[in-house]
C-alpha positions in Angstrom: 0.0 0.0 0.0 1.5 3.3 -0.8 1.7 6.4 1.4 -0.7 9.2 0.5 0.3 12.1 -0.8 -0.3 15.4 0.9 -2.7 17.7 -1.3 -2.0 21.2 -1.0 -4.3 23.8 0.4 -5.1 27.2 -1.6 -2.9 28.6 0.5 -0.7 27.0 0.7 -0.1 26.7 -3.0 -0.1 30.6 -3.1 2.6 30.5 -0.6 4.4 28.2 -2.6 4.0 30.2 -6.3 5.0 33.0 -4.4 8.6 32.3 -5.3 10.5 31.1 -7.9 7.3 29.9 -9.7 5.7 33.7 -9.6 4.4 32.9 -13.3 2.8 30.1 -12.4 -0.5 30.7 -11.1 -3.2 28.8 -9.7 -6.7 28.2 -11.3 -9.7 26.0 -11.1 -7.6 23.2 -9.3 -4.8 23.3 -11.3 -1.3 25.1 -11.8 -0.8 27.1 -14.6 1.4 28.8 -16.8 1.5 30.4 -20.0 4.5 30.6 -22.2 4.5 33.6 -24.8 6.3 32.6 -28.0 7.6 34.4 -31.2 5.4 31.8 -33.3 4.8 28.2 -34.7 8.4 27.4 -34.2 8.8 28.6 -30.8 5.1 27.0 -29.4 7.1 23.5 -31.0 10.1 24.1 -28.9 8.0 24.8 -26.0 5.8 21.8 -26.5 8.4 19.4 -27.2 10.8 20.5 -24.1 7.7 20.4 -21.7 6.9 16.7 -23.2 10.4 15.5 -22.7 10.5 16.5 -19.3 7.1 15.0 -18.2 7.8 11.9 -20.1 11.0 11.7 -17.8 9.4 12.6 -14.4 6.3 10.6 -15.2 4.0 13.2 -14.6 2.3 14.8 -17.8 0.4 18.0 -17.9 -2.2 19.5 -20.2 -1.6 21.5 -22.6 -3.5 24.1 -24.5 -1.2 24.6 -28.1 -1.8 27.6 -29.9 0.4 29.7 -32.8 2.2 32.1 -30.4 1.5 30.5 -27.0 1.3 27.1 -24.7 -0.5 27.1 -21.7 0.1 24.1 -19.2 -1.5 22.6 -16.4 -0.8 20.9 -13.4 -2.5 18.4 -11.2 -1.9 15.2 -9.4 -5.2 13.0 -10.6 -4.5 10.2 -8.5 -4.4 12.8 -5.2 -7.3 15.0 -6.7 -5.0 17.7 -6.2 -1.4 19.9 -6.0 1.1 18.2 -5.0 4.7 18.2 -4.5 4.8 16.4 -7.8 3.1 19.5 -9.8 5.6 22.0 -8.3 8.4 19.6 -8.8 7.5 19.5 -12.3 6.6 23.1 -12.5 10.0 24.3 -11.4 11.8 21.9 -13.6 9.9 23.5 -16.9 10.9 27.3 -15.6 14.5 26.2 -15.5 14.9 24.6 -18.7 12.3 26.3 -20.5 13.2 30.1 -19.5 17.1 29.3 -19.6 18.9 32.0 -20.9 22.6 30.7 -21.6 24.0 34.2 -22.7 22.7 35.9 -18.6 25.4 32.8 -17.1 28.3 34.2 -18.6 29.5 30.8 -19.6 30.9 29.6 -23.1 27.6 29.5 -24.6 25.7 32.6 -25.9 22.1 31.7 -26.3 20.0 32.6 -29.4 20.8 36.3 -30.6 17.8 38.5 -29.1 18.6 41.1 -31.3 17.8 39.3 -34.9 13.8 38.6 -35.1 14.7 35.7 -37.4 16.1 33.6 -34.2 13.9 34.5 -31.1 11.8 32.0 -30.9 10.2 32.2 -26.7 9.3 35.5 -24.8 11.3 35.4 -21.6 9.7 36.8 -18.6 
């Protein structure tokens, strides 16, 4: 028999999205968030990196798909609620999905802001 899992009060979730999720929000029992793109080819990226990373955590999201933005949401169906899964998850899609290479300083540069023909997500 497994151990339940604790479900989140409102609350308790606005405590929690208070953070480092503040663009998450939380709406009709599930966490959201929208993701602006530059277009088709951005919304692709989005969708594709949000898919690899439930596939790999074994949690998948819905997901509202649409030319210049994706909307996803969160909820633990077995619980009937938020869990630490959907924050877990949550957080794991800001990093990778807002990552900016070019702000770490590093050897990479990121995707040239500047040139309209290579932005592809509008970071927040």
């Amino acid at each position: 028999m497994t151990q339940a899992e604790k479900v989140y009060s409102d609350a308790e979730i606005a405590e929690r999205l208070s953070g480092a999720l503040k663009h998450w929000y939380f709406e009709d029992g599930w966490l959201r968030r929208k993701f602006r793109t530059e277009g088709w080819k951005g919304t692709l990226m989005v969708v594709n990196t949000v898919g690899h990373l439930a596939e790999a955590a074994w949690h998948h999201p819905d997901l509202t798909v649409s030319y210049a933005f994706v909307v996803v949401k969160l909820k633990t169906h077995s619980a009937k609620g938020i869990t630490d899964k959907d924050f877990a998850l949550a957080s794991k899609i800001e990093e990778v999905v807002q990552w900016q290479p070019a702000l770490e300083g590093g050897a990479l540069a990121g995707t040239p802001s500047d040139d309209q023909r290579f932005r592809y997500i509008k970071y927040d």
